[in-house]
C-alpha positions as CSV (number, residue, x, y, z in Angstrom):
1,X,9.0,-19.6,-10.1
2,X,6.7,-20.2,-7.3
3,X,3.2,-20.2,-6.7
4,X,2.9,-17.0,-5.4
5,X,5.3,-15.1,-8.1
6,X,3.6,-16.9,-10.7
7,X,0.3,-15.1,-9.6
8,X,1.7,-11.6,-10.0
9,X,2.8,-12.3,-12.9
10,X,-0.1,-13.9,-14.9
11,X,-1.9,-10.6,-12.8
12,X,0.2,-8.1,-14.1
13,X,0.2,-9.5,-17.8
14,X,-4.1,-10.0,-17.7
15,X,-3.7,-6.4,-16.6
16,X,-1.6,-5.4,-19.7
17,X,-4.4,-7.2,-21.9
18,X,-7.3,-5.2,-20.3
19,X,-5.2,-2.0,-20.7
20,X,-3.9,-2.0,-24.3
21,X,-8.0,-2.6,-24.7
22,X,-9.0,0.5,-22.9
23,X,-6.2,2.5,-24.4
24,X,-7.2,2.0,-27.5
25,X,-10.9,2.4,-27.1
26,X,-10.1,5.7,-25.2
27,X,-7.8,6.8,-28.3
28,X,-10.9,6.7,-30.5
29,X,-12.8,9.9,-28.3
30,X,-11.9,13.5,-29.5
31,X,-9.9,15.4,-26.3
32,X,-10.0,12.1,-24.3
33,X,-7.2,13.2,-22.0
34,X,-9.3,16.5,-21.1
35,X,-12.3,14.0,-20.9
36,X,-11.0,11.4,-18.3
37,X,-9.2,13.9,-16.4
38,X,-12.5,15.5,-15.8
39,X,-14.6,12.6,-15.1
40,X,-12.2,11.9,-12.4
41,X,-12.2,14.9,-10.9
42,X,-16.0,15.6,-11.0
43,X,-17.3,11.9,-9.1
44,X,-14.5,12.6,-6.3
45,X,-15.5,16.1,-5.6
46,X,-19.2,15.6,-5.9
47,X,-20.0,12.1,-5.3
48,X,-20.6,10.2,-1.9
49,X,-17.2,7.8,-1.0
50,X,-19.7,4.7,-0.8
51,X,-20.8,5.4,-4.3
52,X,-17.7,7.0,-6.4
53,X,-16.0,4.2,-7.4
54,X,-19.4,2.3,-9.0
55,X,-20.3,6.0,-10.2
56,X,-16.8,6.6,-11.9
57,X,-16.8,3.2,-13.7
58,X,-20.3,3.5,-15.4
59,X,-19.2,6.9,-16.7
60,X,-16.0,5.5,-17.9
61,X,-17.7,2.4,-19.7
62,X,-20.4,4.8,-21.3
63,X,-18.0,7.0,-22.3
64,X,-15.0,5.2,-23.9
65,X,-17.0,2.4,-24.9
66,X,-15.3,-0.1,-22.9
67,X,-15.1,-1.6,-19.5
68,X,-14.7,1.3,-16.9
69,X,-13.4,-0.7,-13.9
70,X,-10.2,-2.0,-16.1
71,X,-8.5,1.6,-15.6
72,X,-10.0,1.8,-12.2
73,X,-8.1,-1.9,-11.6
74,X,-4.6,-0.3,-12.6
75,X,-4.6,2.8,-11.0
76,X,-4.8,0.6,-7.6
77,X,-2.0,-1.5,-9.1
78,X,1.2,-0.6,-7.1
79,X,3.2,-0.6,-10.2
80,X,3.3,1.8,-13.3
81,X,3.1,-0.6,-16.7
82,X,5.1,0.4,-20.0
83,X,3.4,0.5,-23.0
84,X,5.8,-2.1,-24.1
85,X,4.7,-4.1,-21.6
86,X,1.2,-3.5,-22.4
87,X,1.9,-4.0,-26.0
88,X,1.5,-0.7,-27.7
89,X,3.3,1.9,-29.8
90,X,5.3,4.5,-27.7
91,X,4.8,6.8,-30.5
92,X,1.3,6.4,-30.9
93,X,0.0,6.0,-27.2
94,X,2.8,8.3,-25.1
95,X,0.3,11.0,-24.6
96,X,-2.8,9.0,-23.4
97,X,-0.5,6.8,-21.1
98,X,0.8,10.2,-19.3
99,X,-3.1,11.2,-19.2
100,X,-3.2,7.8,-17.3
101,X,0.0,8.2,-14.9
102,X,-1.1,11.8,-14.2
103,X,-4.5,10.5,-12.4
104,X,-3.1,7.5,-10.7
105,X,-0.6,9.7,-9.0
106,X,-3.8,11.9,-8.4
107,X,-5.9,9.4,-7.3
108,X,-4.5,6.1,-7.0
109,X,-3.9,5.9,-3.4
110,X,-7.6,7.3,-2.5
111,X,-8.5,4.6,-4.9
112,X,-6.7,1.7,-3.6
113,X,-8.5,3.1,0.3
114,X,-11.8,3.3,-1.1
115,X,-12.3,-0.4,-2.5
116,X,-10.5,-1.7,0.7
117,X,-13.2,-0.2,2.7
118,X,-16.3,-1.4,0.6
119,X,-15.0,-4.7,-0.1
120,X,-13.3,-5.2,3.5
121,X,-14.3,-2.7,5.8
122,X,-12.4,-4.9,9.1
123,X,-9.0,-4.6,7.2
124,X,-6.8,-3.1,9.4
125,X,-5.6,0.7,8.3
126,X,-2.9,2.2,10.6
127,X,-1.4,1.7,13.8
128,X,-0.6,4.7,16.4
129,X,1.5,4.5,19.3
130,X,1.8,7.3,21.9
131,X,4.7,7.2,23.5
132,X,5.1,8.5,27.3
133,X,8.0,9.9,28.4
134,X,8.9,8.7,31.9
135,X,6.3,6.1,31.8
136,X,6.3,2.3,31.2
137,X,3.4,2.2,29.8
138,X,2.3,3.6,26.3
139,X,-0.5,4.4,24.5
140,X,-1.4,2.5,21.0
141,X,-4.6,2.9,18.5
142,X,-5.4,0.3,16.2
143,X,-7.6,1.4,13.7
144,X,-9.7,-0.2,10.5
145,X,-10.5,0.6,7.2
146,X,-14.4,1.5,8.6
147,X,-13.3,4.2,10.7
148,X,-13.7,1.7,14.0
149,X,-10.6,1.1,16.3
150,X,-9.6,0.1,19.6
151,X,-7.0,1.7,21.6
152,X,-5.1,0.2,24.9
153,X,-1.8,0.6,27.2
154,X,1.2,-1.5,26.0
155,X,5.1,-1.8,27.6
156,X,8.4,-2.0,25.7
157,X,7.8,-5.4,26.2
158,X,4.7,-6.0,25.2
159,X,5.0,-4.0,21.8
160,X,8.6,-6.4,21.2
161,X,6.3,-9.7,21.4
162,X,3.5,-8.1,19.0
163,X,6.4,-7.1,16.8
164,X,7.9,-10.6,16.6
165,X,4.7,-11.9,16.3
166,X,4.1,-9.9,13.1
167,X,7.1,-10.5,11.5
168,X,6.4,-14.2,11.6
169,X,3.3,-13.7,10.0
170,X,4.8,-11.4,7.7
171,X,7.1,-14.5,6.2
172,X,4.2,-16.8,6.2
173,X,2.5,-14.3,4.0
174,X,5.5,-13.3,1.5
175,X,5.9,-17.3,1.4
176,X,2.5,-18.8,1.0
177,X,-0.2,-15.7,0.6
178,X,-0.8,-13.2,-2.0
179,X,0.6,-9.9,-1.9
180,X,1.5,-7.1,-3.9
181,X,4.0,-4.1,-2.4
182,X,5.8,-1.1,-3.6
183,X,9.7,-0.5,-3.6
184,X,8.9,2.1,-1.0
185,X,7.6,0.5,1.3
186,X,10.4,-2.0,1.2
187,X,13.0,0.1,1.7
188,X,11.2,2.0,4.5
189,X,10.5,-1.4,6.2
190,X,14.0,-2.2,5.9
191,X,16.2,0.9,7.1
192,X,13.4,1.1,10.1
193,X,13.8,-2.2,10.8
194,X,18.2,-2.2,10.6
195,X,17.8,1.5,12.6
196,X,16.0,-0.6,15.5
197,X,18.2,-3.4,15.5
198,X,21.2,-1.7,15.7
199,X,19.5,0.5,18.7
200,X,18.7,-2.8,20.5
201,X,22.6,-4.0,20.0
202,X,23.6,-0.8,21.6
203,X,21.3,-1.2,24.7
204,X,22.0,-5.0,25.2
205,X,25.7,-4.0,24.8
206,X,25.6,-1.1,27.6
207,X,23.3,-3.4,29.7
208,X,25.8,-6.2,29.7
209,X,28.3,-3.6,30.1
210,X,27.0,-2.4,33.7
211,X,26.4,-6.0,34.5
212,X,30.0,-6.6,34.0
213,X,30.6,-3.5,35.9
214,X,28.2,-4.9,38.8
215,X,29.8,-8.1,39.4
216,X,33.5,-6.8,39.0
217,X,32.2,-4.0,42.1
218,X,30.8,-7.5,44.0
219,X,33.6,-9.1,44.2
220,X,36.4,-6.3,45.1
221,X,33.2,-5.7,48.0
């Protein structure tokens, strides 16, 4: 196993240890399901998006008698965990885990947003592109977790050396960094990624086609 799998893994099974904790603190509080669902709900309706997070995991730590921030740590975690994973009775701790799943599914993405931009507010969000039709040049928007972003003119070219570039840095990260992804994201990587390079065979095919076509009109000239 390398380094970097090695990580995840002692990550994900220090995350099983902190949740069979909080599920079972949680377990103890009458209607607890009714309880968290409504503590989530309330601090991200009412409470400021610089302040929610800290806000939710006081409440939760004051309520369930436990630390707050270990739920708030797994519903950011890409993956879902198994109570036989976590190391718990299915029978005993079915319900609360669904209570869990529910929320993450509710709130896990804002979640996973939010923390990226207290604790990193340059991390890059999104990238837009505009494409002109007719034009060689086209618009893209790089934007950060802050709300900041530049935008500029790029060409087909351009964007292909930025892509190549990324993709290097992409398997220096997956190699050597730490990184945690979803099977979605994947697979959406991947079928965009075959769908372009079997669109750039086509075009290098035609354009060596009419090259062909050139040369062969050249010589009968």
């Amino acid at each position: 196993m390398d380094i970097n799998m090695q990580q995840v893994e002692e990550q994900k099974k220090q995350l099983a240890q902190n949740m069979k904790s909080f599920l079972q603190s949680m377990k103890i509080v009458d209607n607890y399901h009714m309880i968290l669902e409504n503590i989530f709900d309330s601090h991200f309706k009412f409470d400021d998006s610089s302040v929610v997070i800290k806000n939710l995991g006081q409440h939760l730590t004051e309520v369930f008698k436990n630390e707050g921030f270990i739920i708030i740590d797994y519903m950011q975690y890409g993956d879902n965990l198994s109570l036989s994973e976590i190391g718990l009775d299915v029978g005993a701790y079915k319900q609360a885990m669904e209570c869990i799943t529910r929320i993450k599914y509710k709130y896990g993405f804002i979640i996973r947003e939010l923390i990226k931009k207290n604790q990193v507010p340059f991390l890059i969000n999104s990238v837009e592109t505009n494409v002109n039709t007719g034009s060689n040049f086209h618009g893209i928007k790089i934007s950060r977790v802050d709300e900041q972003y530049i935008s500029g003119l790029v060409d087909a070219e351009t964007m292909m050396n930025i892509i190549s570039g990324l993709t290097v840095a992409l398997k220096m990260v997956m190699e050597k960094g730490i990184y945690n992804y979803n099977d979605f994201t994947v697979k959406n990587y991947l079928n965009v990624t075959e769908e372009f390079k079997n669109n750039l065979n086509i075009i290098i095919k035609d354009s060596s086609e009419e090259i062909q076509k050139s040369i062969a009109a050249a010589k009968v000239d």
